[in-house]
Backbone as CSV, one residue per row, in Angstrom:
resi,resn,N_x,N_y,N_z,CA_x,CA_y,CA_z,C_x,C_y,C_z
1,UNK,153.160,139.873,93.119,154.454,139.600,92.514,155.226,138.641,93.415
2,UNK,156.022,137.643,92.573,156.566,136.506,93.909,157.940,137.388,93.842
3,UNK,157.996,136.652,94.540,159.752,136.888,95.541,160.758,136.580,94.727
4,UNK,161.369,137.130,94.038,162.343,136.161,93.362,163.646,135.747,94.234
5,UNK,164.010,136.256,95.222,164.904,135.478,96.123,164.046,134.294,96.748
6,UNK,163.187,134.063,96.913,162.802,132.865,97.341,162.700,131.863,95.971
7,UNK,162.364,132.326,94.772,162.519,131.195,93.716,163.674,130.659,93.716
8,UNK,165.073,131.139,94.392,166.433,130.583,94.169,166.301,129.306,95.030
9,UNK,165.544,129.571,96.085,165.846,128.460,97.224,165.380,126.755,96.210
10,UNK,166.116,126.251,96.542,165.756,125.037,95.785,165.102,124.429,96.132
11,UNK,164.236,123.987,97.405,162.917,123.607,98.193,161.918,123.926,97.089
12,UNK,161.837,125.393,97.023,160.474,126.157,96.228,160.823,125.551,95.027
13,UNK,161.715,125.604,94.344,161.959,124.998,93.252,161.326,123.427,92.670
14,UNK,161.950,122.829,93.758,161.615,121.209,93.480,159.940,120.922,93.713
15,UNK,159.327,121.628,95.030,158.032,121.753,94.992,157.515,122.451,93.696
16,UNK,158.090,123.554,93.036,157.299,123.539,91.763,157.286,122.169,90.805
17,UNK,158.179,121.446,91.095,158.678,120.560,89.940,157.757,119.536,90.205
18,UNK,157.644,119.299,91.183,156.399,118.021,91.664,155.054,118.036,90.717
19,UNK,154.640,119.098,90.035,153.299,120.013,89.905,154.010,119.585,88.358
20,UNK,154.457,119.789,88.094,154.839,119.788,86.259,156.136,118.404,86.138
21,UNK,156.128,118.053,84.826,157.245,117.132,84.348,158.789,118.138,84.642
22,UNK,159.739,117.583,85.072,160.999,118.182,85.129,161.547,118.192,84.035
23,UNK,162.486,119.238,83.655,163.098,119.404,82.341,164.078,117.883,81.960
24,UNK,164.348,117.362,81.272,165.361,116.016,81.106,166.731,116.995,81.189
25,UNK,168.021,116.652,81.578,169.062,116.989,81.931,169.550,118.003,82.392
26,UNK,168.452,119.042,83.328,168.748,120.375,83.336,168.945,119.976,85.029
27,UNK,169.580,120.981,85.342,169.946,121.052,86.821,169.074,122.107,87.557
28,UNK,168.857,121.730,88.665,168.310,122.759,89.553,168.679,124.001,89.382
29,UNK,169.713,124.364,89.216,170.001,125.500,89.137,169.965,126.450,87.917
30,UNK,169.687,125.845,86.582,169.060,125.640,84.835,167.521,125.914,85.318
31,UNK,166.877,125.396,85.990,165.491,125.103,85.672,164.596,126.078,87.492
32,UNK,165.727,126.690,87.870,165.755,128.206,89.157,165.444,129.382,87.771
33,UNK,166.649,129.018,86.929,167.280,130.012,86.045,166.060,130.401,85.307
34,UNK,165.327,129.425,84.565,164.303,129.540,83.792,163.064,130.327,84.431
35,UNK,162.483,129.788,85.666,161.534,129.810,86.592,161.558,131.468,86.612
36,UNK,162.678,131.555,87.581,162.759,133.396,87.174,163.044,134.410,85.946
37,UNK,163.775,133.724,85.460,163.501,134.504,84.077,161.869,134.520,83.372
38,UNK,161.024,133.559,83.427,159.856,133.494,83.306,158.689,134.497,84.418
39,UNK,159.260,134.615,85.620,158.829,135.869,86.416,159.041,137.234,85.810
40,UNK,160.626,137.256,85.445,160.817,138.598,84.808,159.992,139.007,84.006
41,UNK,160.059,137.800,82.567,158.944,138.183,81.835,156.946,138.733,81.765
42,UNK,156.678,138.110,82.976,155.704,138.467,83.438,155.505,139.901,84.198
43,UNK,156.502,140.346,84.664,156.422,141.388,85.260,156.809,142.531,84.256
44,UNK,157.571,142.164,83.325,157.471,143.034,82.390,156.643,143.329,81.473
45,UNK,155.303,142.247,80.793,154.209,142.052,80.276,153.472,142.618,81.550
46,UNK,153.669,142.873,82.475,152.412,143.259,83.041,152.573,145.063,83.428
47,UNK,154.050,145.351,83.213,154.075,146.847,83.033,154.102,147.264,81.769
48,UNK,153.911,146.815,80.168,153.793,147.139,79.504,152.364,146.954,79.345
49,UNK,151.683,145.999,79.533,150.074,146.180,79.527,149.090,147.536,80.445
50,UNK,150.097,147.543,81.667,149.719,149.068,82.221,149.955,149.782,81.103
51,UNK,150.782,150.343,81.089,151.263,151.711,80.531,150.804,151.971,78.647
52,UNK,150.702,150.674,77.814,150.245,150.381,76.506,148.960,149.928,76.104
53,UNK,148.771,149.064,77.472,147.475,148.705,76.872,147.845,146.850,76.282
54,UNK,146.930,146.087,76.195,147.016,144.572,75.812,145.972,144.576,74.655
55,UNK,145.333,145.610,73.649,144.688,145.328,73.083,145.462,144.488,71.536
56,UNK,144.912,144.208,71.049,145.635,143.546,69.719,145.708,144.692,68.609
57,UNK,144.358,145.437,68.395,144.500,146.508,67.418,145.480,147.789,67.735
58,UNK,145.287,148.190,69.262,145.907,149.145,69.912,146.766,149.036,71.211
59,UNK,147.927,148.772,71.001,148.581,148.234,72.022,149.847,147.589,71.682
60,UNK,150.002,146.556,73.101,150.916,145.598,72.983,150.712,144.436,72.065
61,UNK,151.444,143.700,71.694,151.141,142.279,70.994,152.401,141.455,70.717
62,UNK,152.307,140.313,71.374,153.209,139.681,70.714,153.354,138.512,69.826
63,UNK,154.894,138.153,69.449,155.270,136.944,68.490,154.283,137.878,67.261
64,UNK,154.922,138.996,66.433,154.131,139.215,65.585,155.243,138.728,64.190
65,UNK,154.747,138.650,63.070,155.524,137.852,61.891,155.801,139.117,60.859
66,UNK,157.507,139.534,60.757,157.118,140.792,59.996,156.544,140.841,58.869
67,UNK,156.662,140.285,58.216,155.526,140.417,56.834,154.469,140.521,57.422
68,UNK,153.982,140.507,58.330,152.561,140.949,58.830,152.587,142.633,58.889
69,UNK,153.456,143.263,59.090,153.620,145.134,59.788,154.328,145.386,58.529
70,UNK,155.349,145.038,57.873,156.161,145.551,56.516,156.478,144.703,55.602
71,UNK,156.415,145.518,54.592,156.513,144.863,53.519,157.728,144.085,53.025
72,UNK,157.969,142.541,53.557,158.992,141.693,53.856,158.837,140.332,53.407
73,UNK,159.596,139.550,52.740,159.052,138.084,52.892,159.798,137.475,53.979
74,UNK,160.966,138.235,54.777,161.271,137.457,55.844,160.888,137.108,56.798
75,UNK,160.439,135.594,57.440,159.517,135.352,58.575,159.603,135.757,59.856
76,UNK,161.054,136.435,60.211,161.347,136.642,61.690,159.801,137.236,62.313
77,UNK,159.883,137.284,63.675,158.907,137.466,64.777,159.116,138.445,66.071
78,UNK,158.684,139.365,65.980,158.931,140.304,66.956,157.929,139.585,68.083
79,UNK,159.634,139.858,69.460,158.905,139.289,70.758,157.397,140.651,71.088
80,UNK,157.425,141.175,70.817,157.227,142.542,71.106,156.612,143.738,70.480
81,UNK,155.458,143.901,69.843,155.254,145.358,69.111,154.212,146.013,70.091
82,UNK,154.640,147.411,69.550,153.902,148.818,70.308,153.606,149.664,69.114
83,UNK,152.892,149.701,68.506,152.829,150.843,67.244,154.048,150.615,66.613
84,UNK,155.025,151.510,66.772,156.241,151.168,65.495,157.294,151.080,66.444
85,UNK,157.059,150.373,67.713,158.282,150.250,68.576,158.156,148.646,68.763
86,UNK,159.479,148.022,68.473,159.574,146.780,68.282,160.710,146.005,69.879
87,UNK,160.468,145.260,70.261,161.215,145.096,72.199,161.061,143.295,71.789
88,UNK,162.570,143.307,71.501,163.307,141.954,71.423,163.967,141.667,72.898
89,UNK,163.845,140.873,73.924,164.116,139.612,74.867,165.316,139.227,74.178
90,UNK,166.341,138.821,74.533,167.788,138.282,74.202,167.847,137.472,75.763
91,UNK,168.696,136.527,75.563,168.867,135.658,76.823,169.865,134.593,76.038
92,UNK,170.571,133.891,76.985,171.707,133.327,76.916,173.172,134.152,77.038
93,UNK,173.381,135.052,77.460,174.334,135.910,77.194,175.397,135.319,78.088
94,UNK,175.354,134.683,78.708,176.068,134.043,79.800,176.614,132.242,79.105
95,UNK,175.773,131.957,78.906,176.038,130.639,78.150,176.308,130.454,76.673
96,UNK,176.940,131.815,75.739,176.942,131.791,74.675,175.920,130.986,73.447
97,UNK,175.119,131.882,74.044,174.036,131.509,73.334,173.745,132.705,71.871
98,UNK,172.463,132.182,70.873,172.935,132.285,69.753,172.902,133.706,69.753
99,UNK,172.267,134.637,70.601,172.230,135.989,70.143,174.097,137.038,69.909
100,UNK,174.890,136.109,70.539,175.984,137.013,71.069,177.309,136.048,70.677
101,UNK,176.898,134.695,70.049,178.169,133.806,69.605,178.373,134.229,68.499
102,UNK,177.832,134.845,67.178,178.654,134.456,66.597,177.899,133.926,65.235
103,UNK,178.537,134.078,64.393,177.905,133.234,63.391,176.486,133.425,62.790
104,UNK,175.784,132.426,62.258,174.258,132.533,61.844,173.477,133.547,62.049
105,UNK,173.091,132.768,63.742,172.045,133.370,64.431,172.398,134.601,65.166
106,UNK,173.483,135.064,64.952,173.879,136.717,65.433,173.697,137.338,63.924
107,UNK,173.768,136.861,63.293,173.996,137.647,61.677,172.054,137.514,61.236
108,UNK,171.639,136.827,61.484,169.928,136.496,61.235,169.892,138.065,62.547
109,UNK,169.776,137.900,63.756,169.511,139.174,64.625,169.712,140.574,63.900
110,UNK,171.127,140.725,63.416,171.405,141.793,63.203,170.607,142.065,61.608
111,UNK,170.875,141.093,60.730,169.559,141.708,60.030,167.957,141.871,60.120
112,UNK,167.603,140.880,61.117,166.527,141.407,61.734,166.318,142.881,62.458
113,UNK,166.811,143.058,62.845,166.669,144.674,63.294,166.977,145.900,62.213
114,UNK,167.793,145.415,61.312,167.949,146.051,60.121,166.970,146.416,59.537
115,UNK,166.071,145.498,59.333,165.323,145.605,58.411,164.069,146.059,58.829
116,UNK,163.934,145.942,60.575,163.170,146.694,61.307,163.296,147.905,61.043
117,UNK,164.415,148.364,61.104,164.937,149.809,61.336,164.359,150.716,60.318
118,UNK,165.057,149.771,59.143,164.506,150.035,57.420,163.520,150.734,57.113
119,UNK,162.532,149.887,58.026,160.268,150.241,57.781,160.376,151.275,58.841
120,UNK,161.855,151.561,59.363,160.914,152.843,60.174,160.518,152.316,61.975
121,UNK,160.896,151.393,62.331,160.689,150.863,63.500,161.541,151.401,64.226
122,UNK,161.855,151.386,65.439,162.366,151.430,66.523,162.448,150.222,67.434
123,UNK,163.777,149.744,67.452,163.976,148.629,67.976,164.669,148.524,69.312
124,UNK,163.676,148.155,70.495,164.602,147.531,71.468,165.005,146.539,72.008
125,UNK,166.112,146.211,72.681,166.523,144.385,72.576,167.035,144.706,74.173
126,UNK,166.362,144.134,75.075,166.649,143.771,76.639,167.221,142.151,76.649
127,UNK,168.023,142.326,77.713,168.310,140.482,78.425,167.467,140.795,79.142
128,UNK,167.771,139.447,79.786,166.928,139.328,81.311,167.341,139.773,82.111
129,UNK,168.671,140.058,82.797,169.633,141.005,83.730,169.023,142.560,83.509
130,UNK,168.739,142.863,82.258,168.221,143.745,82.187,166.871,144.050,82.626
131,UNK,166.410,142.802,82.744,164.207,142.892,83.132,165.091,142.910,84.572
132,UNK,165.705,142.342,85.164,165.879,142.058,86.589,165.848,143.675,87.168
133,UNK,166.530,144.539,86.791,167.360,146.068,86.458,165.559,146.693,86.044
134,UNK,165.072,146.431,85.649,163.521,147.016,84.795,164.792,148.215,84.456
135,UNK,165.208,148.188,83.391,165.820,149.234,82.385,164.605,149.672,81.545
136,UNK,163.656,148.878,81.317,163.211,149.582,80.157,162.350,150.667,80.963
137,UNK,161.659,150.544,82.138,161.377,151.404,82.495,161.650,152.917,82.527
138,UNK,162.855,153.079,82.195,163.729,154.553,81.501,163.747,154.875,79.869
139,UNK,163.462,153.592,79.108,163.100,153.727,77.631,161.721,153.852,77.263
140,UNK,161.271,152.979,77.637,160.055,153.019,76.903,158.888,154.088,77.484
């Protein structure tokens, strides 16, 4: 597992950047932001593959399309399924981003989980502050 106080340092940073194309207008401190949030996610895929399993039939799986699990024509995509437990990722919460502004794409969320709920799912929705915290480690 890396360090995530050392991903802040911006040295480690820019040496990652050498290795890949840099984002166009993002700042060091945007593209720190990403880097570790992309750790989080890994470390959380890698304690749900302990504890669930990574198989496709039995297990974890993700980006699944609900009309694939219930009977829906709406296309949304669970970051996340476990049998009938569904674990939505939210991020931007800080930059008013679309999960928490407002409008559309908060009203698309909230009926997305609705309709999760509907078939009988169980829905959970973490930020990344929250992977930082491993909260789900007490839910799931």
């Amino acid at each position: 597992m890396q360090d995530l106080k050392n991903m802040k340092n911006k040295s480690v940073t820019r040496s990652l950047l050498k290795k890949d194309k840099p984002y166009k207008g993002s700042t060091i401190k945007n593209i720190t932001g990403n880097i570790i949030n992309q750790i989080l996610l890994q470390n959380f895929e890698m304690y749900l593959s302990k504890k669930f399993g990574w198989v496709k039939e039995k297990g974890v799986t993700t980006e699944v399309v609900f009309n694939k699990i219930m009977p829906t024509r709406r296309q949304f995509r669970a970051d996340y399924l476990i049998e009938d437990i569904i674990i939505e990722i939210n991020g931007g919460q800080w930059i008013n981003g679309r999960h928490n502004r407002g409008g559309k794409g908060y009203e698309n969320d909230l009926t997305k989980i609705n309709t999760a709920q509907y078939y009988g799912f169980k829905v959970y929705q973490f930020t990344y502050e929250m992977l930082k915290k491993q909260t789900y480690k007490t839910l799931l």
